[in-house]
C-alpha positions as CSV (number, residue, x, y, z in Angstrom):
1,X,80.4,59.5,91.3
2,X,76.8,59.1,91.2
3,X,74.7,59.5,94.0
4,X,72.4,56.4,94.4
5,X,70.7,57.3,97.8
6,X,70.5,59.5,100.9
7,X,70.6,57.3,104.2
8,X,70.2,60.2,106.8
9,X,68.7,63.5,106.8
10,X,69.5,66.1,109.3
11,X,66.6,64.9,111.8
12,X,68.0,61.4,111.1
13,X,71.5,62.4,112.6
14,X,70.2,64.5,115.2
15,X,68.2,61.2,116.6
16,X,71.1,58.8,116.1
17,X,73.4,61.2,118.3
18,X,70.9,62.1,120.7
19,X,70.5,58.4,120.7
20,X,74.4,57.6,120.6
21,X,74.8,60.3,124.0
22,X,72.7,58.3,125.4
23,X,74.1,55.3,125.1
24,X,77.6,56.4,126.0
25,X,76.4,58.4,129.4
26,X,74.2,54.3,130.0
27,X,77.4,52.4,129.3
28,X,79.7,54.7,131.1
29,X,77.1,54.9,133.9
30,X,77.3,58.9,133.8
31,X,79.9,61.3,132.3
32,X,82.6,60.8,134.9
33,X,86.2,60.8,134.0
34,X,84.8,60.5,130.4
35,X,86.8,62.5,127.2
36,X,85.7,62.8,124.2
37,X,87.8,63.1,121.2
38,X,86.9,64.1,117.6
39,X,89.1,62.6,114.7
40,X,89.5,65.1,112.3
41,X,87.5,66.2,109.7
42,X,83.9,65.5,110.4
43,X,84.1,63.2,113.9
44,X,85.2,67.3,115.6
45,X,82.0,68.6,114.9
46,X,80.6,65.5,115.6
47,X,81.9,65.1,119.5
48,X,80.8,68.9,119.9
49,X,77.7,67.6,119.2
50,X,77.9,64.7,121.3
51,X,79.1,66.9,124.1
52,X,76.5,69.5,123.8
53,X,74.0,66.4,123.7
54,X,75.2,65.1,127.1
55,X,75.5,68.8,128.6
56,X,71.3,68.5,127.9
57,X,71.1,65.2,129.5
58,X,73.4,65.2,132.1
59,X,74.5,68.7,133.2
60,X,77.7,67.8,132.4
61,X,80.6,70.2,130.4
62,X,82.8,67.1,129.1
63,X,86.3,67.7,128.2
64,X,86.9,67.9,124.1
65,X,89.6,67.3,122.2
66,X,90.7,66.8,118.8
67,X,92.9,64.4,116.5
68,X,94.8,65.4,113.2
69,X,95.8,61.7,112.4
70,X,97.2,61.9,109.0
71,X,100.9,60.7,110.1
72,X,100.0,57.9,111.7
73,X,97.9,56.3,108.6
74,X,100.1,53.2,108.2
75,X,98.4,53.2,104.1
76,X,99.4,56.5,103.4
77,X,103.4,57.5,102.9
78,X,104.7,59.4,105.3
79,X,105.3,63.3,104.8
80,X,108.7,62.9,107.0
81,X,111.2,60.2,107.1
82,X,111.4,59.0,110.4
83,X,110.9,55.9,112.5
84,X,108.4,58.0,115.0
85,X,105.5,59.6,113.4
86,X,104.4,63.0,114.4
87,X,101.1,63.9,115.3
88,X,100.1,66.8,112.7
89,X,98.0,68.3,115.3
90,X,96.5,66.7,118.8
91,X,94.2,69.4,120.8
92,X,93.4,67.4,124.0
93,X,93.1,70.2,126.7
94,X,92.9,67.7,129.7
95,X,95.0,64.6,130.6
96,X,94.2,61.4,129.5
97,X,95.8,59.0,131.8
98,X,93.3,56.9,133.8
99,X,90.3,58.5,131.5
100,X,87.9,57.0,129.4
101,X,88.6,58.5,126.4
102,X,85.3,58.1,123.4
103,X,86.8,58.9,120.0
104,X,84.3,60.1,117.5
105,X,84.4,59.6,113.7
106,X,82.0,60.0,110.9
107,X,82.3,56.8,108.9
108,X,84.2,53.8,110.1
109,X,85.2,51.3,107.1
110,X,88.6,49.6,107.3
111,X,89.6,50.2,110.7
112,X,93.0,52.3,110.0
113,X,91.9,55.4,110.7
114,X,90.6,54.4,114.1
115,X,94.0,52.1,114.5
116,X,96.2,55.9,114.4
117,X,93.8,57.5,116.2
118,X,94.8,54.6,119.2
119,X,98.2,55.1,118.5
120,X,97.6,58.7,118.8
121,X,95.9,58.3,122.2
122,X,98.2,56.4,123.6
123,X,101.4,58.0,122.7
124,X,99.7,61.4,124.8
125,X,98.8,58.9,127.7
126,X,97.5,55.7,129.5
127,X,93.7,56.5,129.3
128,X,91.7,53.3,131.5
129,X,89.8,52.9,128.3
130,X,89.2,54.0,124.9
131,X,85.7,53.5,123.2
132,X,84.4,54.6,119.7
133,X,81.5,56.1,118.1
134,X,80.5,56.4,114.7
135,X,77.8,58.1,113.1
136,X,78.1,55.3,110.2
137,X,79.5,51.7,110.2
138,X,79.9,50.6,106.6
139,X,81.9,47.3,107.3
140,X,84.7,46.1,104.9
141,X,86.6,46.0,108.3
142,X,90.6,45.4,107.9
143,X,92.1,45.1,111.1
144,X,89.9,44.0,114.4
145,X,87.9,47.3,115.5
146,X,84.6,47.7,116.1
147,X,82.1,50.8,117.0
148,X,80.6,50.8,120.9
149,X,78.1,53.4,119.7
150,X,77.0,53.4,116.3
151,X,74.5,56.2,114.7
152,X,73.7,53.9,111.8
153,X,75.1,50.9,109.9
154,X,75.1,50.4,106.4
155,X,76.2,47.6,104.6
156,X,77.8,48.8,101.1
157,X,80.1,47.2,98.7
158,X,83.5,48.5,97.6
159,X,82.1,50.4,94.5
160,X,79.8,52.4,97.1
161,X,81.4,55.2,99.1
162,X,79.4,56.7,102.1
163,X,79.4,60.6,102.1
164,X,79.0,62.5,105.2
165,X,77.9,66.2,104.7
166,X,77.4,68.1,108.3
167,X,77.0,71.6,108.5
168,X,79.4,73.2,110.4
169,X,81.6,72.3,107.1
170,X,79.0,71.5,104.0
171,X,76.4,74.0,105.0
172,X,73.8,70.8,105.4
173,X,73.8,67.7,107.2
174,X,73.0,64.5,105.2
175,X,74.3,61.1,105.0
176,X,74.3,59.5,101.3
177,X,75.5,56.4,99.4
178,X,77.4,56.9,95.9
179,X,78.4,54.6,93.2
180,X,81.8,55.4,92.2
């Protein structure tokens, strides 16, 4: 892979999630009955950021939870042969019914990822809504699913993959496009 350019620097994400708290805190009309959920790797990390943003803002200590979705990828064979997938690992310390829950993910492309994350949701409880942020919106979108709160989008082709780099796991934060 060769790395054609970098999109975001680390004050360039910290202004599209300040921005992106924002927005959620405006649409929501405060922070009540709000969760926020991280889809595993980067979107965890991501919503602790998000949450520490609207702690500033608001005063607020929103719930936070976290989603290992890999079972539920309907593109990716399944590790166990059975008709119900298992969620690998689902960290939601409050309960979601009647919440609005605001999953957070680094990159949204196809649309899959974000479709198990819903299914995810859903088979924990009956949350009054479910909204989504994104740091970057690519497009190439499979399935209908679309970003309330978007960082940043970037158009790209299919021979361009975005790479998120934050640093509670890359020891930097950038956003960059590569050529594969």
């Amino acid at each position: 892979m060769n790395k054609k350019t970098e999109i975001l620097d680390e004050q360039a994400i910290n202004r599209a999630l300040t921005r992106v708290a924002h927005e959620i805190l405006e649409k929501n009309k405060g922070g009540e009955d709000l969760v926020i959920v991280g889809i595993k790797t980067r979107g965890v990390p991501l919503a602790k950021r998000i949450q520490e943003k609207i702690q500033k803002i608001e005063g607020l200590a929103l719930p936070i939870g976290e989603l290992d979705i890999t079972l539920y990828r309907d593109d990716l064979e399944k590790a166990v042969q059975s008709n119900e997938p298992e969620i690998r690992h689902a960290d939601i310390p409050v309960d979601v019914n009647t919440k609005k829950v605001i999953l957070i993910d680094d990159v949204l492309y196809t649309g899959r990822t974000v479709r198990a994350a819903m299914d995810a949701v859903m088979d924990i409880g009956r949350p009054s809504q479910i909204q989504l942020a994104v740091l970057v919106d690519r497009g190439h979108r499979e399935l209908p699913i679309r970003a309330d709160y978007v960082g940043k989008n970037i158009p790209t082709s299919d021979r361009e993959i975005i790479v998120v780099q934050l640093h509670e796991i890359d020891q930097s934060d950038s956003v960059a496009i590569y050529e594969k």
